[in-house]
Steps between C-alpha positions, in 0.01 A plus 500: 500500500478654817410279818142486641407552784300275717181677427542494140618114523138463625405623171729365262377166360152368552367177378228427287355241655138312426229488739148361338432639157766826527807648575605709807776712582743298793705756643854316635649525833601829609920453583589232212868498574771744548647552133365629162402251200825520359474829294340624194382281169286196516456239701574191304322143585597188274228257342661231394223252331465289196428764232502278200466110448228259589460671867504852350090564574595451899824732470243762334300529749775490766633810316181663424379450930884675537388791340193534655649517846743760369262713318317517862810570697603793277173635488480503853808674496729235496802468755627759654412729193647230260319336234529083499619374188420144388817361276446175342698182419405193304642153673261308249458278777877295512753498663757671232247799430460502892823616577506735198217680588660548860832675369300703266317642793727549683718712274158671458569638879164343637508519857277204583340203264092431518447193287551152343319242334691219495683313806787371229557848386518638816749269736806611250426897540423486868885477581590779245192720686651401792899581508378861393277479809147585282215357631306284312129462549329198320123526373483151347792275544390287816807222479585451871866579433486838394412634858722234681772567318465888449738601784227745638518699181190282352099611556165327380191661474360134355551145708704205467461199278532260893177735597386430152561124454387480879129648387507314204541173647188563784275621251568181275536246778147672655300682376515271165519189716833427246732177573681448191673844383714543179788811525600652146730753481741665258846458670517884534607648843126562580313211373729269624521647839128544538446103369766368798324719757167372405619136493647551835172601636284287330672248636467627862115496452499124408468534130693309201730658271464259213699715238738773484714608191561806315342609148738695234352832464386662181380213321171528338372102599535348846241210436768240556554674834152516609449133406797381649339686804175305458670203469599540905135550578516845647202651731677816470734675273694792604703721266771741656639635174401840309131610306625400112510100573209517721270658248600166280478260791153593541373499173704174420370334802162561388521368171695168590180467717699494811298502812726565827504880645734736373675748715756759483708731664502906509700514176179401299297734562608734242135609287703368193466119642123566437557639160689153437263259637198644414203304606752228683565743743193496679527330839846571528642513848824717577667591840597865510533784721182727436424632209468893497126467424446318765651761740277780585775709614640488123172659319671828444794347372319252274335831372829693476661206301233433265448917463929478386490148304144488311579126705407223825781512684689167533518272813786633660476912443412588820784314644729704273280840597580441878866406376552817373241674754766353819813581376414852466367489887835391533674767311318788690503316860887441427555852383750336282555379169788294642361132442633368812333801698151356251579140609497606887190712410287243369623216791331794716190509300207388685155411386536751195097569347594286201176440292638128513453536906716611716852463458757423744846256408651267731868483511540341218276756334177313408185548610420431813085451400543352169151375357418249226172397373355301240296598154350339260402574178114606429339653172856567394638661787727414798206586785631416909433163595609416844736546783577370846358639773689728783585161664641327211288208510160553319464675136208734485428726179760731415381863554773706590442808760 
């Protein structure tokens, strides 16, 4: 490939971004760095996310929001002349599959990695990312330790479980007036993570942790669980682990008659949890980062996805759309395919037109304006409850702008 010029740079990857109900043409900077894209052939982004198992409907839809973002780029022209190509890898949500799925990308030649699911599948491939210097840039997998640990190499384009837990703990401790609060989790990286952030917090508000304990995952009857809960005399219950035990908490709650609030993290709010608990769902409160419905800035991609997937998309797609979305800002403002020249590039991003907001990373490389907000389940849907205001201290209806 030749080398462009300045004026052709100017031309040589726009973004699809949203803005109300369609999509415009962003043209990108017009001097995006002083080398080429790294020659001919595609430009190769890894999606590493749980294609199969019990969390396979999430990885889906991580996947599927991938290819949306791609399909955009490319017809937009893609980067500097060069199609994006999405390659995928199935962790299955451990640890073992985690680091599989990193090697086989790798040997794939991706330049950069836009995904993840799962916190336990990704801490053992963020090392093997990093000693071949390939950025990795999470849509879903908000353990704290990813980022603080990542060396630099390590983005987010979703929060943190100590943002999460933090949010969590005020909404329970205020706006539902809660003293008594039961943590349930799974023992997974995640859930467990999220549950000892929340407790920390809830704490710090004056409220009562008055259980905490972990649930084996994949069993089909947790109503010795829930009425051990009871037995503690909960106001709250809060459940940090994934959407297939949920979907049985709730509807096993509500048949044991059990009367305390249930909660849950932003790993239940897969649609399938409503397929699961059916009628038990209803009044169902979850804390979550917004849901791409709820963002007017994602109506074109909401259209573009279901358009490509007959399909919702899931809770976290847009987060995986402005993975992918960023890195290749950060392939064409690098003119590299180098990934430490795409690490320095996205360090250097500043408030990028996500449709999640805008996006700028802090040293660590998360967000610097991460947002969470709570829904709750109405006529069988996950509909935007509430969130705290600009000053932290009062929750007002969740509308986001």
């Amino acid at each position: 490939m030749t080398r462009s010029t300045s004026r052709d740079r100017g031309r040589r990857f726009r973004l699809l971004t949203a803005t109300g109900a369609g999509l415009v043409l962003v043209p990108l900077a017009a001097a995006c760095g002083s080398g080429d894209s790294g020659g001919s052939g595609a430009i190769r982004i890894g999606v590493p996310a749980p294609l199969s198992g019990d969390s396979a409907s999430a990885g889906q839809d991580i996947l599927a929001a991938a290819k949306v973002a791609a399909a955009e780029i490319n017809q937009a022209g893609g980067v500097d002349g060069r199609d994006v190509q999405i390659v995928e890898a199935d962790d299955q949500c451990s640890a073992q599959q985690g680091a599989q799925a990193a090697q086989k990308l790798l040997n794939s030649g991706v330049v950069a990695v836009a995904g993840g699911y799962c916190s336990g599948a990704a801490v053992p491939a963020i090392p093997i990312y990093g000693r071949r210097n390939v950025p990795f840039v999470l849509d879903a997998s908000t353990n704290p330790s990813l980022t603080d640990t990542g060396k630099g190499k390590v983005f987010r384009t979703c929060g943190r479980d100590d943002n999460q837990g933090l949010v969590a703990a005020k909404f329970m401790t205020g706006q539902l007036r809660a003293r008594r609060i039961a943590l349930l989790h799974d023992n997974t990286t995640y859930a467990k993570g999220l549950a000892d952030a929340a407790a920390n917090s809830v704490k710090q508000f004056g409220g009562q942790v008055v259980y905490q304990d972990a649930l084996q995952p994949g069993q089909s009857d947790y109503s010795p669980v829930l009425t051990k809960v009871a037995s503690t005399k909960p106001d709250v219950l809060y459940f940090t682990g994934y959407f297939a035990e949920a979907g049985l908490l709730m509807k096993q709650r509500k048949q044991l008659g059990l009367t305390f609030t249930l909660m849950g993290g932003d790993a239940t709010t897969d649609s399938t949890v409503l397929k699961t608990a059916g009628p038990a769902a209803d009044g169902y409160i979850a804390t979550t980062a917004p849901l791409a419905k709820d963002l007017p800035a994602a109506a074109a991609f909401v259209s573009a996805y279901k358009a490509a997937n007959k399909a919702d998309p899931g809770p976290f797609s847009v987060y995986e759309y402005d993975a992918v979305k960023v890195v290749a800002k950060a392939v064409d403002d690098a003119g590299s395919t180098k990934g430490a020249d795409i690490t320095e590039a996205l360090h250097k991003i500043k408030d990028f037109p996500g449709i999640t907001g805008p996006i700028t990373f802090d040293d660590k490389g998360d967000r610097t304006d991460p947002l969470y907000i709570t829904v709750r389940v109405r006529n069988g849907a996950f509909t935007a409850h509430k969130k705290l205001d600009k000053s932290g201290g009062t929750w007002v209806d969740a509308k986001s702008s």
